[in-house]
N, C-alpha and C positions, 0 to 999 in steps of 0.2 A: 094581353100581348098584342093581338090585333087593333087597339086602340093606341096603345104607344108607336105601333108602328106607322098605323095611321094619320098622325099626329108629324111623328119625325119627315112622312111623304110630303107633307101638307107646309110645312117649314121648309123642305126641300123646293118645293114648288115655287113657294114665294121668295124665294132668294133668288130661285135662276130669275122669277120673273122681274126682279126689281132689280138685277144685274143686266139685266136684256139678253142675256144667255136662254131663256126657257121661253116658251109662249105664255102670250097676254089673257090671262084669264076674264080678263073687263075690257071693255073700250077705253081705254086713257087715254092721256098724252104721254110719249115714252120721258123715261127723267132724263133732265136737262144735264146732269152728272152722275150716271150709273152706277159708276166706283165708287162712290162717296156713299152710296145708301147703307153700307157697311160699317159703320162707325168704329167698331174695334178694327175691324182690317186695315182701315181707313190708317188709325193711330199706329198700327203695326209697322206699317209701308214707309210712314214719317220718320218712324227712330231708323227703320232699316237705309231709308235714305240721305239721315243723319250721318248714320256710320260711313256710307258708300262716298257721301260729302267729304267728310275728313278726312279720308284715307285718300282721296284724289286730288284732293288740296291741301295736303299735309306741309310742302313745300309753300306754302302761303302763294305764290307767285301762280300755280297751276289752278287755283281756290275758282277767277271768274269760269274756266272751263270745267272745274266738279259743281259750279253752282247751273252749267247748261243742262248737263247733263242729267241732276237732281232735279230741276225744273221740266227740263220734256219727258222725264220717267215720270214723276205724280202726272200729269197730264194723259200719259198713255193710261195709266190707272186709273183714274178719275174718270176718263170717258171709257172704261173696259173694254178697254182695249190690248193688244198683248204686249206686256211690256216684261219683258227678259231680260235679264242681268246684261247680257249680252249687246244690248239693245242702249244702255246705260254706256257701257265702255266702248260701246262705237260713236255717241255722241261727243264722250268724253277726246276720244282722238282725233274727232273731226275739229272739233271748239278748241282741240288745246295751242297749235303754231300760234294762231292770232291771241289769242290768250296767254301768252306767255307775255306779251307785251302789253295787255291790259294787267292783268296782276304786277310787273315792276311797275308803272304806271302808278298803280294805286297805291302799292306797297312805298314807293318816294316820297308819295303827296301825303300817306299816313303819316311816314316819320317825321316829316317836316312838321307838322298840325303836332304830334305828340311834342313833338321838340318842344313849340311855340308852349305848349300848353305845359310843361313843366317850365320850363326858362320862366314864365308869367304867373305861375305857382310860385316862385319861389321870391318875388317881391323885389329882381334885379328889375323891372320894370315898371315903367310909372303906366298906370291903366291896369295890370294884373289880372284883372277878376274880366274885364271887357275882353280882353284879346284872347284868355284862358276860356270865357265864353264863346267868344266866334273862334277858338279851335272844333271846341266839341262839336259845333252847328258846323263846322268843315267837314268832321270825321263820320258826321251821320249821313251829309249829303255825299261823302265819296259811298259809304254800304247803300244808302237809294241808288244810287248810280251804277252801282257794279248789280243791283238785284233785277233794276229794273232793263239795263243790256242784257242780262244774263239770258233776260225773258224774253226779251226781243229778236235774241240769235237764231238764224236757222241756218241748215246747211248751205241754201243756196244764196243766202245774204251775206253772211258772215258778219265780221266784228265793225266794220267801219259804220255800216248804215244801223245799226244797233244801237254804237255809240252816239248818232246823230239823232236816234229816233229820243233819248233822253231826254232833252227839253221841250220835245214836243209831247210825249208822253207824262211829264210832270204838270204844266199848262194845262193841259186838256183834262187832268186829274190830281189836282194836288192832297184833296182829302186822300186819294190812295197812297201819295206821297208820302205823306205825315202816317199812314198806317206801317208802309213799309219801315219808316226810320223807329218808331216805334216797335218795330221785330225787331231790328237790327241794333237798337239800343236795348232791350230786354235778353236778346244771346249774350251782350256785354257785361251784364247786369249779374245773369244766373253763373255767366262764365267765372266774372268776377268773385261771387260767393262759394262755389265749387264746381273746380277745373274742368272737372267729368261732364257738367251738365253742358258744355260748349255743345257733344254732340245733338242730342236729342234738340235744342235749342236750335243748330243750324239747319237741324232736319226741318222745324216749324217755320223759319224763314224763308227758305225755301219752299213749300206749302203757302205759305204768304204772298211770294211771287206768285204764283200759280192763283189762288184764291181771289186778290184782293180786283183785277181788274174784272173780275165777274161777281160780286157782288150785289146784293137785290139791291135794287134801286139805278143800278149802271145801266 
């Protein structure tokens, strides 16, 4: 009994200390990403901010301010730090005025691209498969462009310079680019095969915003 218990101490111990919650039993360097040394809780946090995502973007239009909000909660996580439900839907109110105009924004430019891209499906057009192609390359770079402002946002910036920061942030990283449209084509993908997995799938894109510009080698 005193071995099991001893044992469960010892597990305790090294959880606080690899969450930076508990003292350093060694000299280290403290981890770069605290939250994250938890891999199940880590996956826990993504579906819950999956579901958090869709229910505050359920209106499509309110989606770039449930993707700020999903974006600076992993983040509080990730660096263990206190991130409260609470904490989610004050980002979410702060992000949503300007965000209501980035969502119609996005949601016009979508419909037009979907337009284009059936009309050119359907062979009323000469070129078909070209222009049906640069829809889809349209519809991936409006999801880079909404994940990567999403991540840009902060209270005291807001949506304009976010929006600006776009092309500079694509430039200065485009391999992150091609990873984000890669999330954001894979939610489509898993969406497309079953409805359900939209959420858990939005939860990992967002996770993707957060993840891809800290990447080993960045």
């Amino acid at each position: 009994m005193t071995t099991v218990t001893s044992r469960r101490e010892e597990r305790a111990v090294r959880r606080a200390e690899e969450s930076g919650s508990g003292p350093v039993r060694e000299e280290r360097a403290p981890a770069r990403f605290p939250g994250a040394s938890a891999k199940f809780a880590l996956f826990g946090e993504v579906l819950m901010v999956g579901v958090l995502v869709t229910l505050a973007g359920i209106l499509v239009v309110t989606l770039p301010a449930a993707l700020v909000a999903g974006i600076r909660h992993l983040r509080r996580f990730i660096a263990a730090e206190g991130s409260p439900m609470s904490a989610f839907w004050s980002d979410y109110r702060r992000a949503l005025p300007g965000g209501l105009a980035v969502g119609a924004g996005a949601v016009l430019l979508s419909g037009v691209l979907v337009i284009d891209i059936f009309v050119a499906g359907s062979g009323a057009l000469p070129g078909g498969q070209v222009i049906a192609a640069l829809g889809w390359v349209g519809l991936a770079a409006v999801a880079v462009a909404l994940l990567i402002a999403a991540s840009q946002w902060s209270p005291e910036s807001r949506w304009l310079p976010a929006l600006r920061a776009v092309p500079r942030q694509v430039a200065a990283d485009p391999v992150g680019a091609l990873y984000l449209a890669v999330a954001a084509g894979l939610t489509g993908v898993v969406t497309w095969m079953l409805f359900l997995l939209f959420v858990p799938a939005l939860g990992c894109a967002t996770l993707a915003a957060v993840a891809v510009p800290h990447r080993r080698g960045r």
